[in-house]
ROZA-637963 format. One record per residue (C-alpha): x negated, z, y negated. Coordinates in steps of 0.5 Angstrom, whole numbers, plus 500, padded with zeros to 3 digits. Each point is the difference from the previous one (the first is absolute). Layout:
<sites>
XZY ...
</sites>
This chain:
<sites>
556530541 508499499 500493504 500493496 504494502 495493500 501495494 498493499 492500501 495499493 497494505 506497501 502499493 493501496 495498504 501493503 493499496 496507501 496504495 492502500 501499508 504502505 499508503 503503506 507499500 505505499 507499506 498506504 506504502 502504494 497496494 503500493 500493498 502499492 504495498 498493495 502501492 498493500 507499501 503495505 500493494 493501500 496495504 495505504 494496498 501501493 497508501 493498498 496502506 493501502 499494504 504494495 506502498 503497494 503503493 504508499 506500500 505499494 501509500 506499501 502503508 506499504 504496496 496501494 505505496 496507500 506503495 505498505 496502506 499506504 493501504 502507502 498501507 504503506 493501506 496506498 493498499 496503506 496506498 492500498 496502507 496507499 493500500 498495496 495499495 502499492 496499495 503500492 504506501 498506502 505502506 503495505 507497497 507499504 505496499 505506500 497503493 500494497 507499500 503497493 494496499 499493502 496499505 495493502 495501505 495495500 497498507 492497499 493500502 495499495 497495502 506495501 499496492 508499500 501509500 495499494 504495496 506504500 497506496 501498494 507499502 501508502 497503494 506496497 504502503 498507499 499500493 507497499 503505505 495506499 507505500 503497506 495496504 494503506 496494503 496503506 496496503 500500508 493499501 501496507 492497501 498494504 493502500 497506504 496501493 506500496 503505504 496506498 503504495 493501496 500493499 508499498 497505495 495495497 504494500 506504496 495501495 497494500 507496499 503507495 505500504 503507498 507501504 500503507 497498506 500502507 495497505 505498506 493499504 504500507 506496497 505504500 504498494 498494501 505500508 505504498 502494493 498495506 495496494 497495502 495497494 496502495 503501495 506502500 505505496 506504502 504502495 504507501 506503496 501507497 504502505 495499505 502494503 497493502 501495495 496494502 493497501 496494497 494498503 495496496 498499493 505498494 503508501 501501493 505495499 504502506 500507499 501501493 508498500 500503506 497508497 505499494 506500503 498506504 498504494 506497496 504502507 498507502 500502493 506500498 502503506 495506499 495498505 494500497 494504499 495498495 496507499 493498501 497499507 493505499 494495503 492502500 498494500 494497503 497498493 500506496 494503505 496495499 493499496 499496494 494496504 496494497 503495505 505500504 503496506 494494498 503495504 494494499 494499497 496493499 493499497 497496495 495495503 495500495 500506497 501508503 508500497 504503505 507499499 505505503 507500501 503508497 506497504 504508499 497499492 502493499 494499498 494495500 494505501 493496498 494504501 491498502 501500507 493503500 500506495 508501501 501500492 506497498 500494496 507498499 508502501 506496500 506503500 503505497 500504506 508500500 504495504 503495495 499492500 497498493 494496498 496504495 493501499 497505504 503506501 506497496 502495506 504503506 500500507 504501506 497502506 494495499 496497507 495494501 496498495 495493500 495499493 500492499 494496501 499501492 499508501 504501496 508500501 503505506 505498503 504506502 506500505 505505496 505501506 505505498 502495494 499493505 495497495 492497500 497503494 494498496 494505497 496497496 495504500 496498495 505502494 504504505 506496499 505501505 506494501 505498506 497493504 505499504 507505501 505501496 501507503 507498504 499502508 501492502 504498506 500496503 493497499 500495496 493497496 500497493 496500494 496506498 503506496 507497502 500502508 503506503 495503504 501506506 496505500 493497500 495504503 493496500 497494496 493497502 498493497 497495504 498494496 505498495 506504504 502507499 503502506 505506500 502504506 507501498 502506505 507500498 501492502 496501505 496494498 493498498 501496494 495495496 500499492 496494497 497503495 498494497 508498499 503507502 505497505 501507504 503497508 501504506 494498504 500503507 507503503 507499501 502506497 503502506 497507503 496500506 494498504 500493501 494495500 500493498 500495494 499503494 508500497 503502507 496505501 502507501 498505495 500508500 498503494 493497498 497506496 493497499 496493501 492498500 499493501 493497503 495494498 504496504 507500497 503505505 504506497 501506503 505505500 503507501 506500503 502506499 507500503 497497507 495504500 496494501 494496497 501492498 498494498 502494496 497494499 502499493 495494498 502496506 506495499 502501507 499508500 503506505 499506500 497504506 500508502 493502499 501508504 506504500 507500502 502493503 508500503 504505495 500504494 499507503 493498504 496506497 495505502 492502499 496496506 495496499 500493505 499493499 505496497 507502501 498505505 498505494 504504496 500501493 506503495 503497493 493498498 499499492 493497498 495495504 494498497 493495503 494503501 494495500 496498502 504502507 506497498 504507503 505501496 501508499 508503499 503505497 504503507 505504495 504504504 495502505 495502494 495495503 495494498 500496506 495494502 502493502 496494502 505495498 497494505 500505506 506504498 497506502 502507496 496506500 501507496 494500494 502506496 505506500 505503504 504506499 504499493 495504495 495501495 492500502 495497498 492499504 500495506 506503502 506498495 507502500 505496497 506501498 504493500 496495497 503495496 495494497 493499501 496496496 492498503 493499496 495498505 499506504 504504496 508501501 504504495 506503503 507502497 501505504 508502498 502505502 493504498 501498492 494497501 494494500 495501506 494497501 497497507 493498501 503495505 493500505 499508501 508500499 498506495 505502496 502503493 504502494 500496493 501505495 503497494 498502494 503500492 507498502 502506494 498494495 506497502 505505501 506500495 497506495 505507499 503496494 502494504 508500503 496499506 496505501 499503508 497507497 502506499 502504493 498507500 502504495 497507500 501506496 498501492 493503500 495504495 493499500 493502497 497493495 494497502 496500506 504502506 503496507 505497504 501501506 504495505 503504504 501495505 503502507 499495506 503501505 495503507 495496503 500495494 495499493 499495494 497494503 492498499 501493499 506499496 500502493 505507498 501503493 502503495 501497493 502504494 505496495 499500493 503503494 493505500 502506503 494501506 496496502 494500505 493502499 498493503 505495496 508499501 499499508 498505506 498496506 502504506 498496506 498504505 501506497 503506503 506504497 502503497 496497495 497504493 499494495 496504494 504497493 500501493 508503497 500497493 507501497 507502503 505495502 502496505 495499506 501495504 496498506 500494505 498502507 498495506 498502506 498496506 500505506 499499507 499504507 493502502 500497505 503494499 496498492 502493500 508501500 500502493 507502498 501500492 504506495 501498493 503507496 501500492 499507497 503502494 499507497 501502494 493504496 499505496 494504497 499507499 492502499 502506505 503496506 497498506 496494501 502496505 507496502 502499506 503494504 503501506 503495504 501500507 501494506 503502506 501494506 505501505 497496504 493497504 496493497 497496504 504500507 
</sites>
C-alpha cells in the first residue's frame, strides 16, 4: 500500500460530541484519518450525534457552494483486508474495482440506535445515485455477538439493508480510517481517493451536496462508471415465514389474546395464546406511516405494546416512523396518539400528536401514565393520559451510565421496562448492558443499577454474579414474575433468559445458552427480544428464531407456539401487495369428468407440510375444475407430492391458489410459509389424460432454526 500522508483527524472536527459511544481509537502508525465535509463554518456540535448533538447541517459543505467546489481527493484510500467476510454480494469487493464510483463506507454496530437512524438516509442516497453511488458498510462490532458473521447476516435482513457489507470483526478498516464513533461515514471519489468523513447522524444532508459535485466533476471529465455493480443479496435467499424478526409481544390480562409485534412485517399480529389461531392484523405488512383500519394502516418497524385498562385500546411503539399508535381493537381502527413521524431532537415534551418522538422502543401503563422507552433519547418519558401532556421523565438525554435523580441521570438506550406494585420501573438498558431502576412515582426519585455494567458502556460479557459483579449483554425485556417478585430478562446477545432477585441483586442463568433453536427443558434461543408473563407462563420473542415460545417457568419447559390462519390476512393474488409467486404453466389438454390434480410440490429434504398449521389448495372460479369435496383441498400434513381427485368441466382458465405452511421434521413449531397463484390455460379433449399437473418447488439455500 503506496504511503499516505496524515490528515486533519474526524475526532478533531466532527466528534467533539461522540456518536452511539466511543470504539477503539484509530491513531497507530499508518492509519488513514478522513477529513470533515462538515466544513470548517459549521459549529462541530451541529452534527447530530448520538449522545446530544444539535440539528444536520444546512447541506451545504465547506463554503457552501458544491458547484464551485471540488471535493476530489488527492490520498489514496487504503485498500479492503483480504479474508474478511462479506454478505450481500457474492464475492469480496476492492476498492480498485470500484473506481469511477462514488464509494461511502459506513462504519456501525448494529446494536448502537444512532447507525439504525441513518439507514433511511443511505437508502436515499442510493435511490438518488443508484448509477454512481456504492454504500459499503463496514460492520465494525462493540458486541462479541455482533461480531459474527451469521448474526450480521440477521440484522441486515432485519433492517433491509441491501448494500454490501463486510464484517471487520478484528477492526481492521476501522484503524487503517482512524474512526473513532459509531456511526461514522467516509466518503471516497471515483478516482480512489479519500475525500472526508462525517460521523454521527444528519448524513444525508451533509453528504448529498457533496456527492453531486463529484458526480457533476468527474463526469464531465469521463470518470464515471455507472455499469451496474452485480449484487446477491441477502434477502433474495430468504423464505416467506409467518413472522419475521417479532421483537415484543404483550398479553391481554383478562382474556387469551396475545399481541405480537411482526417487527420484519410491519404488523401487529393478534392470536389466542392458547390455540395459536389468529385473531386479528394491523398492517399491511409494508413499512409506511398511515392510520387505516386493519390491514389498511401501516407500520414501520413496530416494538412495545401496552392494552389500556379498558381492554380495549393498544398502544404500539411505531419505532422507525417515531410515534405511539393506537389500535382500537374493538373496530381495528388504527390511529397515531403521539408522534408526528419527524425524528425528534432535541427532547422536547409537549402535547400529543404534536411532539417528535425518537425511536420509541417500549410502552407500559402504570396508573394514568403511559411510559415510553425512548431508545433514541435515550430517556424514559411519561405521557398523561388524562391531558396527554407527553414529558422527558427519567434521563438527561446524555448517553451513559450514570445514576441519580430521575432527569440527571444518565441512560443507554432503554429498550424494555416493567414496572412493580410499589411504583418502581424497571428497565433494560440496552447500551449499558445493564438492568435499572426509576423511582417514577416518587417526587424525589433516582434511579439506581439493579445488575449489569456500572462505570462504562463497554461492561459486558455472559457471567452471572451479584449486582455489578455480573455480566449481561444489550438486554432488551424484563418482565415480574409473582408472587416471587424475580424479574426474568431477555439477555438478547447472549441468547439467554437470566434470573434476578432485585432485592439481593443476585443474577442466575434460567434458560438458554448457546444461540439456536430447541425446544424441551433445554431450550435454545436465538436473541430474545420481549417477553411478556401470565401467571407461571412466560410468552418469549424469540427475534431471531421468527418466533413466540412458550416457558413453563416452574419446570422451565419449553416450546413452540405454532400460528395458525395468518393466510386469512395475507394480501390476496390480485392485491399489489401480494408476496406469493404467479406461476404460469404451459397449456394443457385433459379428459372431462372425473380425474385429479396433482400438487406436485418439491420441498426441500428434511422438511414437510406442517401437522398444525393449515395447507391448501383452492381452486378459483369461473367452472373449469373443481374438487370432488368442494372448492377446497385441505393438505395439512399431507405428503407430497399430492394427487387431489377433481371433476374437469370446461375448458378455460384454471386458476388455482396454493398456500403451504412447511417446516423441518425435526423442527415443527417453526413453520415457514409459501403462497403460489397457478395459472394454466385448460382444454377438454374426450381422448386426453385425466389429470393436471402442478409443480412447484421450493429450495432453501440456508439453515432454520440456528
Amino acid at each position: 500500500m503506496p504511503s499516505v500522508r496524515r490528515i486533519a483527524s474526524i475526532a478533531a472536527v466532527a466528534l467533539v460530541v461522540t456518536a452511539c459511544s466511543a470504539g477503539p481509537t484509530g491513531d497507530g502508525a499508518g492509519s488513514t484519518t478522513a477529513p470533515s465535509i462538515l466544513g470548517s463554518e459549521q459549529d462541530p456540535a451541529e452534527a447530530r450525534a448520538g449522545d446530544g448533538g444539535g440539528s444536520t447541517g444546512d447541506g451545504a459543505a465547506g463554503d457552501g457552494n458544491a458547484e464551485e467546489r471540488s471535493y476530489a481527493g488527492d490520498v489514496a484510500a487504503p485498500e479492503f483486508p483480504t479474508g474478511l467476510d462479506w454478505l450481500n454480494t457474492t464475492n469480496p469487493l476492492t476498492l480498485a474495482e470500484l473506481r469511477g464510483k462514488v464509494v461511502l463506507l459506513d462504519f456501525w454496530t448494529y446494536g448502537c440506535i444512532n447507525c439504525i437512524h441513518i439507514i433511511p438516509d443511505l437508502e436515499r442516497l442510493e435511490a438518488e445515485y443508484s448509477e454512481e453511488l456504492v454504500v459499503i458498510g463496514v460492520h465494525s462490532a462493540k458486541f462479541t455477538n455482533e461480531s459474527a458473521t451469521e448474526n450480521i447476516r440477521q440484522v441486515i435482513l432485519r433492517y433491509g439493508v441491501d448494500h454490501p457489507v463486510v464484517n471487520d470483526r478484528d477492526f481492521e478498516v476501522w484503524r487503517s480510517w482512524g474512526a473513532q464513533a459509531w456511526p461514522t461515514i467516509v466518503l471516497i471519489d471515483p478516482a480512489g481517493n479519500v475525500v472526508g468523513g462525517h460521523a454521527g447522524e444528519g448524513v444525508y444532508d451533509i453528504v448529498a451536496p457533496v456527492i453531486a459535485s463529484l458526480v457533476a466533476e468527474f463526469d464531465a471529465a469521463g470518470g464515471l462508471d455507472r455499469r451496474p455493480l452485480e449484487l446477491a443479496t441477502e434477502a433474495s435467499r430468504q423464505p416467506s415465514r409467518i413472522l419475521s424478526f417479532p421483537g415484543k409481544v404483550h398479553l391481554a390480562p383478562d382474556d387469551t389474546r396475545l399481541f405480537i409485534a411482526d417487527t420484519g412485517h410491519h404488523r401487529i399480529v393478534v392470536a389466542d395464546r392458547l390455540t395459536g389461531n389468529v385473531l386479528a392484523v394491523y398492517g399491511s405488512g409494508r413499512a409506511g406511516f398511515a392510520d387505516g383500519t386493519g390491514t389498511a394502516a401501516a407500520f414501520d418497524a413496530p416494538q412495545g405494546m401496552a392494552l389500556a385498562g379498558d381492554g380495549t385500546t393498544l398502544y404500539v411503539a411505531d419505532t422507525n416512523n417515531h410515534a405511539i399508535r393506537a389500535v382500537d381493537t374493538a373496530t381495528g381502527a388504527v390511529s397515531t396518539y403521539l408522534g408526528t413521524g419527524r425524528l425528534g431532537w432535541p427532547p422536547t415534551g409537549g402535547i400529543a400528536p404534536d411532539v417528535d418522538l425518537n425511536s420509541p422502543w417500549h410502552v407500559l401503563i402504570g396508573g394514568t401514565r403511559l411510559y415510553i422507552a425512548m431508545a433514541g433519547h435515550h430517556q424514559i418519558w411519561s405521557v398523561d393520559l388524562e391531558s396527554d401532556i407527553a414529558v422527558p421523565l427519567v434521563g438527561s438525554a446524555r448517553e451513559g451510565v450514570r445514576n441519580g435523580p430521575l432527569d440527571e441521570a444518565e441512560l443507554a438506550q432503554p429498550s424494555g421496562m416493567v414496572i412493580d406494585d410499589r411504583g418502581r420501573l424497571y428497565f433494560a438498558d440496552s447500551e449499558s448492558s445493564s438492568i435499572r431502576y426509576a423511582d417514577v412515582e416518587l417526587p424525589t426519585g433516582e434511579t439506581g443499577l439493579v445488575a449489569g455494567g456500572a462505570t462504562s458502556l463497554f461492561e459486558f460479557g455472559d457471567a452471572d454474579g451479584v449486582g455489578q459483579e455480573a455480566r449481561l449483554q444489550h438486554p432488551l425485556g424484563v418482565v415480574i414474575w409473582e408472587p416471587e417478585g424475580d424479574l426474568i430478562v431477555a439477555d438478547t446477545y447472549n441468547s439467554r433468559l437470566r434470573r434476578i432477585n432485585p432485592t439481593t441483586r443476585e443474577v442466575t442463568t434460567f434458560l438458554g445458552g448457546e444461540q439456536g433453536w430447541a425446544d424441551g427443558n433445554e431450550p435454545r434461543f436465538y436473541e430474545p427480544g420481549g417477553l411478556a408473563i401470565a401467571g407461571d407462563t412466560l410468552y418469549v420473542a424469540d427475534t431471531n428464531n421468527h418466533a413466540v415460545r412458550v416457558v413453563d417457568l416452574p419446570s422451565g419447559e419449553t416450546t413452540t407456539l405454532v400460528l395458525k390462519g395468518i393466510e386469512a390476512f395475507e394480501p390476496r393474488p390480485d392485491d399489489a401487495d401480494y408476496r406469493g409467486t404467479i406461476v404460469t404453466l404451459d397449456p394443457v389438454t385433459v379428459a372431462p369428468g372425473p380425474g385429479e390434480i396433482v400438487l406436485d410440490l418439491g420441498l426441500p429434504p428434511g422438511y414437510k407440510l406442517n401437522d398444525d398449521a393449515p395447507s391448501s389448495l383452492v381452486l378459483g372460479a369461473g367452472g373449469v375444475a373443481r374438487f370432488a369435496g368442494g372448492g377446497a383441498a385441505d393438505l395439512t400434513g399431507r405428503q407430497v407430492p399430492a394427487r387431489l381427485p377433481a371433476d374437469f368441466l370446461s375448458s378455460g382458465e384454471l386458476v388455482a391458489d396454493l398456500t403451504a405452511v412447511y417446516c423441518q421434521e425435526t423442527a415443527q413449531s417453526l413453520c415457514l410459509i409459501e403462497q403460489v397463484r397457478f395459472r394454466v390455460t385448460v382444454a377438454l379433449d374426450e381422448s386426453a389424460g385425466n389429470a393436471l399437473a402442478l409443480p412447484y418447488g421450493i429450495a432453501l439455500p440456508f439453515e432454520v432454526g440456528g
